[in-house]
C-alpha positions in Angstrom: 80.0 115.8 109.0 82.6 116.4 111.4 86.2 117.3 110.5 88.9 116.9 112.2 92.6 118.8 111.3 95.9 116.7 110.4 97.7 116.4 113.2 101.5 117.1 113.2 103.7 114.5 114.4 105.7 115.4 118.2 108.7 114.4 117.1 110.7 114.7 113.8 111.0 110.7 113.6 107.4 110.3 114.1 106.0 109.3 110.7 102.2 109.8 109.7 101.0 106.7 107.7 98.1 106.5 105.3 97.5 103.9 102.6 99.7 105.1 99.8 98.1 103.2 96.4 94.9 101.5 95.6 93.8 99.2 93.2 90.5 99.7 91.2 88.7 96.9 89.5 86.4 97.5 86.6 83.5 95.8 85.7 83.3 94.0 82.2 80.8 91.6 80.8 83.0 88.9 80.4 84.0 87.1 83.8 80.9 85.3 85.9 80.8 86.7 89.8 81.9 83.6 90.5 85.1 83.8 88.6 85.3 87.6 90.1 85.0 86.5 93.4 87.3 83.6 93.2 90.3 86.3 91.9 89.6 88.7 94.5 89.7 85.8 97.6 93.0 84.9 96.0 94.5 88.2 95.3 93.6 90.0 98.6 92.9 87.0 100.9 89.0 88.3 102.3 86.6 86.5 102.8 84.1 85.5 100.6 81.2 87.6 101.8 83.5 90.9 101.1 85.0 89.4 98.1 81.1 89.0 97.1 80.0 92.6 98.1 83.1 94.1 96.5 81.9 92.1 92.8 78.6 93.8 93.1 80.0 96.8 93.7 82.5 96.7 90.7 79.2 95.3 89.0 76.7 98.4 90.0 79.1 101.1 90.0 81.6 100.0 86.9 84.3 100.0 89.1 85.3 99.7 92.7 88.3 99.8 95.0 89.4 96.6 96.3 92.5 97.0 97.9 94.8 99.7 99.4 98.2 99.3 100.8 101.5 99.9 99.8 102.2 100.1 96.1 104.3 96.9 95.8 101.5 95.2 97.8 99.1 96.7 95.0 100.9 95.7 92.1 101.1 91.9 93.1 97.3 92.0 93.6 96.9 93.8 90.3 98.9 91.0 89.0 96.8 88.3 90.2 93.3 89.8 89.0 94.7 90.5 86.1 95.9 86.7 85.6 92.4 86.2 84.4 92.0 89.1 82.5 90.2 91.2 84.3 90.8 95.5 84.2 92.3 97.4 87.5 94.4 100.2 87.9 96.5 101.2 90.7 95.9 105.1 91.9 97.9 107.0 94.0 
């Protein structure tokens, strides 16, 4: 594995960006994959295949990360998994 230092920015405007928040779904054993994959198309507009690989993922591993961006971008898809009931958390 290859590492590679942080670089420093040239000038004192220059801004490094990184994803600041995440949002992690948990599995459960009430919602179908269907219903699963259905939330995550409409809360982080993928497409299906990845909305279907991220489900089995939450399903295998009990939990997943299915979004990262800026927190208020994580809370509103928070919000819209959680419309059906379904258990994230947003990590910083």
């Amino acid at each position: 594995m290859t590492t590679h230092p942080l670089e420093q920015p040239e000038h004192e405007d220059e801004v490094l960006t990184q994803d600041p928040a995440r949002v992690v779904l948990f599995n459960d054993e009430i919602h179908t994959f269907d219903e699963v994959i259905a939330q995550l198309i409409k809360a982080t507009h993928c497409t299906g295949a990845k909305a279907e690989a991220l489900a089995h993922e939450v399903h295998t591993n009990g939990r997943a990360v299915v979004f990262g961006g800026e927190l208020a971008r994580c809370m509103e898809v928070s919000g819209i998994l959680e419309e059906i009931k379904l258990m994230t958390q947003i990590e910083m």
